[in-house]
C-alpha positions as CSV (number, residue, x, y, z in Angstrom):
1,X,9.5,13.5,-18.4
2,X,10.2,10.0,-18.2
3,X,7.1,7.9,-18.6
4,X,6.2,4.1,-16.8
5,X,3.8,2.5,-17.5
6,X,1.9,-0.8,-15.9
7,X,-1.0,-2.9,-15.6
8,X,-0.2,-6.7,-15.7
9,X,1.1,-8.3,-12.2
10,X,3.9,-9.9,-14.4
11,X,4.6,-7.1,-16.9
12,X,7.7,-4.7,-15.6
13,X,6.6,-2.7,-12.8
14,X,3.8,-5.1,-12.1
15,X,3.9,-4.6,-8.6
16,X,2.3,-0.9,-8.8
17,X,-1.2,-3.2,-10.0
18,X,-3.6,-3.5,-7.0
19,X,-3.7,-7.7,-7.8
20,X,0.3,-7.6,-7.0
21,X,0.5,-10.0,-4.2
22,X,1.5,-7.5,-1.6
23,X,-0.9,-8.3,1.9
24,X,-1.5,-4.8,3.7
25,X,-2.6,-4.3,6.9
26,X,-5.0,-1.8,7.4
27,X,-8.2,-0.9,9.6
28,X,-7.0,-3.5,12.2
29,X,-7.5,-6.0,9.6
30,X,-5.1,-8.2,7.3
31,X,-6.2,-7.8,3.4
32,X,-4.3,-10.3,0.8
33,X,-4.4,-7.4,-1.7
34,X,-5.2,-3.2,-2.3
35,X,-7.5,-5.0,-4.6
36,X,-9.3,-6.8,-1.6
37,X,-9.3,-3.8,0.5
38,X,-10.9,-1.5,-2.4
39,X,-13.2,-3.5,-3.1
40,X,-14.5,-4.7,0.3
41,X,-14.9,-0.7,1.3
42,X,-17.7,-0.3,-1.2
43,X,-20.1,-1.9,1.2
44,X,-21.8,-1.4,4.3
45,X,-22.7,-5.2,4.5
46,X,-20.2,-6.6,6.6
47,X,-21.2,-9.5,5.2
48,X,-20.3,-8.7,1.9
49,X,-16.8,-7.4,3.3
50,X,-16.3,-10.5,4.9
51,X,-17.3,-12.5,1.8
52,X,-14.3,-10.0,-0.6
53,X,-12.3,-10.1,2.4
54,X,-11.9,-14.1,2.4
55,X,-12.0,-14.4,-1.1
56,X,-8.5,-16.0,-2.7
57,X,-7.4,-14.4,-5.5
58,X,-7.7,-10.4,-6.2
59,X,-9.5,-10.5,-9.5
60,X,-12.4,-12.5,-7.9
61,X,-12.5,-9.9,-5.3
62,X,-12.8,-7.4,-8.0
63,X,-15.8,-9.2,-9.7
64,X,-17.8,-9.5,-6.6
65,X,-17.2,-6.3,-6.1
66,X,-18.5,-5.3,-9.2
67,X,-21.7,-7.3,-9.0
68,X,-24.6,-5.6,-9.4
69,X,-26.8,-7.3,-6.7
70,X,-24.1,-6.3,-4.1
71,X,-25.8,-2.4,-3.2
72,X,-22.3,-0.2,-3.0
73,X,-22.7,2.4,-0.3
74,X,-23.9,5.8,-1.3
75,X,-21.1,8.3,-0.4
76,X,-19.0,5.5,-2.6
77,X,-17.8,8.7,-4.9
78,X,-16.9,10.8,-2.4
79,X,-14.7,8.8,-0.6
80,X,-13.2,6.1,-3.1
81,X,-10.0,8.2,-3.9
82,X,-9.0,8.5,-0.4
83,X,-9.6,4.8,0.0
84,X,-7.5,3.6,-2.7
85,X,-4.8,6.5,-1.3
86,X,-5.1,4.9,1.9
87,X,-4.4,1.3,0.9
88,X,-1.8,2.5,-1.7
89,X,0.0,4.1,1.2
90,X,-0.2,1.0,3.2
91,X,1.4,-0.9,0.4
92,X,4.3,0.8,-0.1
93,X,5.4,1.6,3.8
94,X,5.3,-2.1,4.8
95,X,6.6,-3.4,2.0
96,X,10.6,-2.3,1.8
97,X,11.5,-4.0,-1.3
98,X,8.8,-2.1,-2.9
99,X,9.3,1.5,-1.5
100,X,12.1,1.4,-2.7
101,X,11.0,0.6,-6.4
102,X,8.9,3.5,-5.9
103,X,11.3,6.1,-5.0
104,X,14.1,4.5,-7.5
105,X,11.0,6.1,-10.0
106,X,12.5,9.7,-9.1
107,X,9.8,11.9,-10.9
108,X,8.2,9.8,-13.7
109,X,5.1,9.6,-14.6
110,X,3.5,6.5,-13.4
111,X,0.5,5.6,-15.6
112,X,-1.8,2.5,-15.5
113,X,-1.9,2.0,-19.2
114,X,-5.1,0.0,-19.8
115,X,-7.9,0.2,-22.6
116,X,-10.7,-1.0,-19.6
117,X,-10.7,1.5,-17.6
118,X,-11.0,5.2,-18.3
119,X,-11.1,7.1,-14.9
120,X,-8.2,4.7,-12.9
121,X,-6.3,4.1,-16.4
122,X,-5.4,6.3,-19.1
123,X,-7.8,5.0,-21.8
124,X,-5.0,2.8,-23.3
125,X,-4.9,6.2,-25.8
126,X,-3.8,8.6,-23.1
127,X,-7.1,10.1,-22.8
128,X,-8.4,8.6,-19.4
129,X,-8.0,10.5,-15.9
130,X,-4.8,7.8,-15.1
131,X,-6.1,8.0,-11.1
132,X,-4.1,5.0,-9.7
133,X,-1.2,6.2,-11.6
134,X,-1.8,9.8,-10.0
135,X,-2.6,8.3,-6.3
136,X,0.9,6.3,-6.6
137,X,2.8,9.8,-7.3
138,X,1.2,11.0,-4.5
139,X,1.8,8.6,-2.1
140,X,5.6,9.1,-3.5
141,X,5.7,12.8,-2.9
142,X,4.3,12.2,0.8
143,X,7.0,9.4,1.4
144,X,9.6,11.2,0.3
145,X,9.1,14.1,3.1
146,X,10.4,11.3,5.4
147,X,13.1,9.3,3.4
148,X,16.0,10.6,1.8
149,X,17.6,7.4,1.1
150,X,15.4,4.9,-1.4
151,X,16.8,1.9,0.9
152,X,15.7,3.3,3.7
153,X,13.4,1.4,5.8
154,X,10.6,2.9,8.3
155,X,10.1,2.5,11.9
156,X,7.6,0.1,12.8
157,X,5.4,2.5,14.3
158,X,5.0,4.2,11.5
159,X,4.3,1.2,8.9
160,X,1.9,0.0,11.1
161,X,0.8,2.7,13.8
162,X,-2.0,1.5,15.2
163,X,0.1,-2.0,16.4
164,X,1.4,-1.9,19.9
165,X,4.7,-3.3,20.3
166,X,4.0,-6.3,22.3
167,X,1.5,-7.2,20.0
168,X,1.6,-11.0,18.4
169,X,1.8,-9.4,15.2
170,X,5.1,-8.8,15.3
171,X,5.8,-12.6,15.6
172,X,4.5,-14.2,12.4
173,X,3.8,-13.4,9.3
174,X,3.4,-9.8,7.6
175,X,4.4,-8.3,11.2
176,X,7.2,-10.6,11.9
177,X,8.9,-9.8,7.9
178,X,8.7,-6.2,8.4
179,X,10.4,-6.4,12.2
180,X,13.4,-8.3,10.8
181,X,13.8,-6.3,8.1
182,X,14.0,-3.5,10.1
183,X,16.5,-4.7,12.6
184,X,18.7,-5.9,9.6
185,X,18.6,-2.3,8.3
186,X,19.5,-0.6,11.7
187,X,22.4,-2.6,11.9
188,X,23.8,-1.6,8.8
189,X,23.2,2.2,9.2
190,X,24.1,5.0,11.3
191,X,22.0,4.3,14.0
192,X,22.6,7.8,16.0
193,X,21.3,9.6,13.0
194,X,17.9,7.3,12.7
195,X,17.2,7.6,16.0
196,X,17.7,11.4,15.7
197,X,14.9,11.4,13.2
198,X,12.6,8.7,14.2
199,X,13.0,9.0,17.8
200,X,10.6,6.3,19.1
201,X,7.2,7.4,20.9
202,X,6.6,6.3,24.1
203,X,4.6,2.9,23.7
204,X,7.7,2.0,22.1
205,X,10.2,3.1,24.5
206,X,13.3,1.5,24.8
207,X,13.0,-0.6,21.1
208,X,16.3,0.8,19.8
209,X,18.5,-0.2,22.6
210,X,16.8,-3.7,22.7
């Protein structure tokens, strides 16, 4: 089986690293990074939240979220996987470009190849538990039960389901990106056959014959 492996934000396949520079949108809330996300959801505070949340760069958001005087909620363990899942997922179905580089990956084995870290790495030696890497295959597998073509681009509703479609969201930024993205890809395929299988729900009645 072929093997990729990553860690550095500019080494290849950089982008799979939680500081790629890839803004999510999750939990009615804008995040600049998985990173920020991840780290913000080990606390209760919202004031520590906040304080990750606004923080610039990922790997600052990483060390306050490693500081010892910030008290990380107690079911942390239990529920960590699923919030890395959850922000992985996020990643990858508004962000085209890069769900694409993650299906293009067929059935590798995606590790995060790193001597730090033991339980979301692989040791550097092969020996750690490699969770990001297993998470990203995961999120993969679930992705391709709705795509059959790697250049395929989702329906807003489901990149971002809890947006209505009137919302301002879809008029700047993150929102706006994905929308025209979208249109741009509906125009080039066999729109019939899209609608068949993403036929839109009913707050977002009458989008494809806009």
């Amino acid at each position: 089986m072929k093997e990729i492996k990553f860690y550095k934000v500019n080494d290849p396949f950089g982008f799979f690293s939680n500081f790629s520079a890839h803004p999510i949108y999750l939990d009615s809330e804008r995040w600049n990074t998985v990173e920020h996300y991840f780290q913000a959801n080990k606390f209760e505070s919202i004031e520590i939240r906040e304080r990750i949340k606004s923080i610039g760069s990922p790997m600052q958001a990483a060390i306050e979220g490693r500081d010892s005087k910030n008290i990380i909620r107690s079911d942390w363990d239990a529920i960590k996987e699923q919030v890395m899942y959850n922000a992985l997922r996020c990643k990858f179905l508004q962000h085209p470009k890069l769900l694409k580089e993650l299906l293009l990956t067929e059935d590798s084995l995606i590790i995060e190849h790193t001597e730090n870290d033991n339980y979301w790495g692989d040791g550097g030696d092969g020996t750690g538990k490699n969770r990001l890497g297993v998470l990203l295959m995961n999120v993969r597998s679930e992705i391709r039960k709705h795509i059959d073509d790697p250049s395929m681009i989702l329906p807003p509703w489901i990149a971002f389901p809890t947006i209505d479609q009137l919302d301002m969201f879809w008029r700047m930024g993150l929102g706006e990106d994905y929308f025209m993205q979208w249109v741009q890809y509906l125009l080039s395929t066999d729109q019939k056959k899209y609608r068949e299988k993403f036929p839109e729900p009913q707050e977002w009645e009458g989008v494809y014959d806009e």
